[in-house]
C-alpha positions in Angstrom: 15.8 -6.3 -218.0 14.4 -9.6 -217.1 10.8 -9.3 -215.7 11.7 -12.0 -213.5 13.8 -10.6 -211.7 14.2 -6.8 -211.5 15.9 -6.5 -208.4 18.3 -8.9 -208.8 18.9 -7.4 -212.8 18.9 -3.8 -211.2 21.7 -4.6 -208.9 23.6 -6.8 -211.3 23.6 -3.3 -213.8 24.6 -1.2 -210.8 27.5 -3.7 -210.0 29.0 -3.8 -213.4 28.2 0.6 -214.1 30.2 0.7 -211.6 33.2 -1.4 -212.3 33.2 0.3 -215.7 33.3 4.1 -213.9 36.2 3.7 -212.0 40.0 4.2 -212.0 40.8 1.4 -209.0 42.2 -1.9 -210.1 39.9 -5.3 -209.8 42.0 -6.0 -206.7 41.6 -2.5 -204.8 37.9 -2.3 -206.0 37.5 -5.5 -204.4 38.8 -4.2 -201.2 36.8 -1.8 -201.4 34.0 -3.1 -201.3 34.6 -5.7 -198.7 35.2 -2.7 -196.4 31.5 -1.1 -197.4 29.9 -4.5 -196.8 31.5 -4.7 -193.2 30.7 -1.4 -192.8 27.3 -1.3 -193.8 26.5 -4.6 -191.3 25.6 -6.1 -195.2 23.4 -9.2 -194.8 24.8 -12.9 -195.9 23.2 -13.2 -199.1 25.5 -9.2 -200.2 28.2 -11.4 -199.0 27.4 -14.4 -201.2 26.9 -11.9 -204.1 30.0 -10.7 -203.7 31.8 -14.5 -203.4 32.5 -14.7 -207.1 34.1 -11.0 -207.5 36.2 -12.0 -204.7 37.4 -15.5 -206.1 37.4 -14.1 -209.6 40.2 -11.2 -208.4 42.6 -13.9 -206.7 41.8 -12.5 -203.2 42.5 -14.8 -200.1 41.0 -15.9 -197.0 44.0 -13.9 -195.0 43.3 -11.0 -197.4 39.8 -10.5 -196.4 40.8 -11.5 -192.6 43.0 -8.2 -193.3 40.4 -6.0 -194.6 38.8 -7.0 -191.5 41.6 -5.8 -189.2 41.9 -2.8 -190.9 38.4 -1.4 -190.7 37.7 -2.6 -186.8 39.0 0.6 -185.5 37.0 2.2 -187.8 33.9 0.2 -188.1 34.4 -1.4 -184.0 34.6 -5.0 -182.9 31.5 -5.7 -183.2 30.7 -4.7 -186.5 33.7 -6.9 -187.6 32.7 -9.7 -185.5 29.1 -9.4 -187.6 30.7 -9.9 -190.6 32.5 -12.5 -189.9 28.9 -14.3 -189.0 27.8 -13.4 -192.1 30.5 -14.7 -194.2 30.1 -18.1 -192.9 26.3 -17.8 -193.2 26.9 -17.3 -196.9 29.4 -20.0 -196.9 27.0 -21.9 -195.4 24.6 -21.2 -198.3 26.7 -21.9 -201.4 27.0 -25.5 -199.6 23.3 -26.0 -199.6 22.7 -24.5 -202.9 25.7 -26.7 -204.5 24.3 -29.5 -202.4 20.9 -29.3 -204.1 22.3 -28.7 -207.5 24.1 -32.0 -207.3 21.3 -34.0 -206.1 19.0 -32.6 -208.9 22.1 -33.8 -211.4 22.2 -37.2 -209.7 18.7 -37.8 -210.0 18.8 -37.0 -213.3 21.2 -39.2 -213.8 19.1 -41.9 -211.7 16.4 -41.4 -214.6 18.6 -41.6 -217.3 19.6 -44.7 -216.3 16.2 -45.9 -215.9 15.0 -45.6 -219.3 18.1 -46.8 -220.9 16.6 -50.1 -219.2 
């Protein structure tokens, strides 16, 4: 485990024990797990965690709209309603961090440029 960063490396090892130990296809463990993080009122950054899994198993917008509908009489309206917050919140954060990563790579570039002069 990295020393910088248990936490993160601790949940990342959790994640993937996980995946490993159980019988439900990438798709359905997916699901799943959407439904927990609605459930549990998860935060934006378990949401942004979970972005890659989602894209990575071919899962759509209207699929996760569904999982939505299907746990609101379950979870209630405005549990659902939460989540839907916090999805665009996380959205909202992969903008920013993809926005910074591409400014750092443009002003690399900028000083590349500068000492070829």
């Amino acid at each position: 485990m990295n020393g910088d960063q248990p936490v993160l490396d601790t949940l990342t090892e959790i994640t993937a024990v996980s995946v490993d130990h159980n019988s439900l296809s990438p798709r359905e463990y997916i699901l799943a797990r959407l439904a927990a993080l609605i459930a549990v009122d998860a935060p934006p950054i378990s949401w942004l965690a979970t972005a890659p899994a989602v894209t990575e198993s071919g899962m759509t917008i209207e699929d996760v709209q569904g999982v939505m509908i299907a746990v609101a009489p379950v979870v209630g309206g405005p549990r659902v309603m939460a989540a839907g917050g916090h999805i665009a919140r996380a959205m909202g954060m992969a903008i920013a961090v993809a926005d910074a990563e591409l400014a750092d790579e443009l002003d690399e570039d900028d000083e590349d440029d500068d000492e070829g002069l």
